[in-house]
N, C-alpha and C positions, 0 to 999 in steps of 0.2 A: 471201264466198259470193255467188253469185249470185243473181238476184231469183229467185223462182216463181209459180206462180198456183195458189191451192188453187183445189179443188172438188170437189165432193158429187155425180158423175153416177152413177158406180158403189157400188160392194159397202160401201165405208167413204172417209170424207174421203182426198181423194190431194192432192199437188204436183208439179205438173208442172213441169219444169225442165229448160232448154235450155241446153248447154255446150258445149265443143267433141268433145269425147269423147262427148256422147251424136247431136251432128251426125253425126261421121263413123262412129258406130256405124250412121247409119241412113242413110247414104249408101251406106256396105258392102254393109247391107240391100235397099237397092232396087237398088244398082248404080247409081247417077244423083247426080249432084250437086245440094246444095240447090236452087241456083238453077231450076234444070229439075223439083225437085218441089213447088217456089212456086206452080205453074207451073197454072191453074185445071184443063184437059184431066187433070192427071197424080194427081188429088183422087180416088183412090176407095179403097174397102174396103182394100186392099193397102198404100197409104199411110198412110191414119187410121189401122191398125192397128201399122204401123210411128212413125210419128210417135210415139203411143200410149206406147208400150212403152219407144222412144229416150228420153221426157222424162219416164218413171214410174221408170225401172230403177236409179236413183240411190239411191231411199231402199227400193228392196225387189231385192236384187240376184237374188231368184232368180224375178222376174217373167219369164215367158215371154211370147211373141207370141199363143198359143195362149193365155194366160190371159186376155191383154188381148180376143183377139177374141171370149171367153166373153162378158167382161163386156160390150163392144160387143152381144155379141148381145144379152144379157139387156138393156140396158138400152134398145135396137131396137124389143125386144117391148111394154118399157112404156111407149109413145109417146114415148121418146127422139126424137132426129133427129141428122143426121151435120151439120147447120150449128152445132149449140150446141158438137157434139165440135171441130169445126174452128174457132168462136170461141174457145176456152177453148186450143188448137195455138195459135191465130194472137199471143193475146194474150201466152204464155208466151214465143214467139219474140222478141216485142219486149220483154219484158221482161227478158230474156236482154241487151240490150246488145251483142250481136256483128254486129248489121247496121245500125248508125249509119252514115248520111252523114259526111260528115271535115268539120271545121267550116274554115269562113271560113278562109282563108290557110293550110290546109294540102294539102298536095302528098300526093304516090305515097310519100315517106316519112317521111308525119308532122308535115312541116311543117320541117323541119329545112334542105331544101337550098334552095340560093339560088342564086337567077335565074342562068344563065349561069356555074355551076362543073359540073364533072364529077365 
C-alpha cells in the first residue's frame, strides 16, 4: 500500500493518498498533465479542489468535488489557508513515491541497458 498523510483540516481525520489511478483521475479532471499542475501559476481553487478529491477518494468512494470544495469552504471560513491545504497535497505527493529521481547508474530503463547495445 502506499504511504499517506493523515490530517485533521476538515469535517473528520482524512488520508490523503497519491497513486496512479487517483493521478490520472485528476489529470482527466483538469485536462493537464501532472507536471503542468506542479506548475506554481496553475495552484488555485479549481486545482486544490481537484487535487483534494483525487487523494481523498480512495478511502470514501463516494466523495464528490463538490463535497470537497464544501469542506474547503468551511474550513476558508475558520481561518483555514490554502498554503497548509497545498502543504499537506505537496507532502502526500512525495510520499507517494512516484516522482523519485532514478538512482545513480540507472538509465531510461531502469538501469538494465548497457553502454552501446540496442
Amino acid at each position: 500500500m502506499l504511504p499517506m498523510v493523515a490530517f485533521e483540516l476538515f469535517d473528520k481525520p482524512r488520508r490523503l493518498r497519491f497513486d496512479v489511478n487517483a493521478l490520472s483521475d485528476l489529470e482527466e479532471a483538469m485536462g493537464t498533465g501532472i507536471v503542468n499542475l506542479l506548475q506554481e501559476e496553475n495552484l488555485g481553487f479549481r486545482a486544490m479542489r481537484n487535487f483534494l478529491w483525487a487523494g481523498l477518494k480512495w478511502e470514501d468512494r463516494g466523495l464528490t468535488k463538490e463535497r470537497v470544495g464544501n469542506m474547503m469552504t468551511k474550513y476558508l471560513e475558520e481561518d483555514g489557508d490554502l498554503a497548509s491545504l497545498m502543504s499537506v497535497v505537496s507532502r502526500a505527493i512525495a510520499a507517494s513515491g512516484l516522482f523519485r529521481a532514478p538512482r545513480e547508474g540507472e538509465g531510461e530503463k531502469g538501469g538494465n541497458a548497457q553502454e552501446g547495445t540496442v
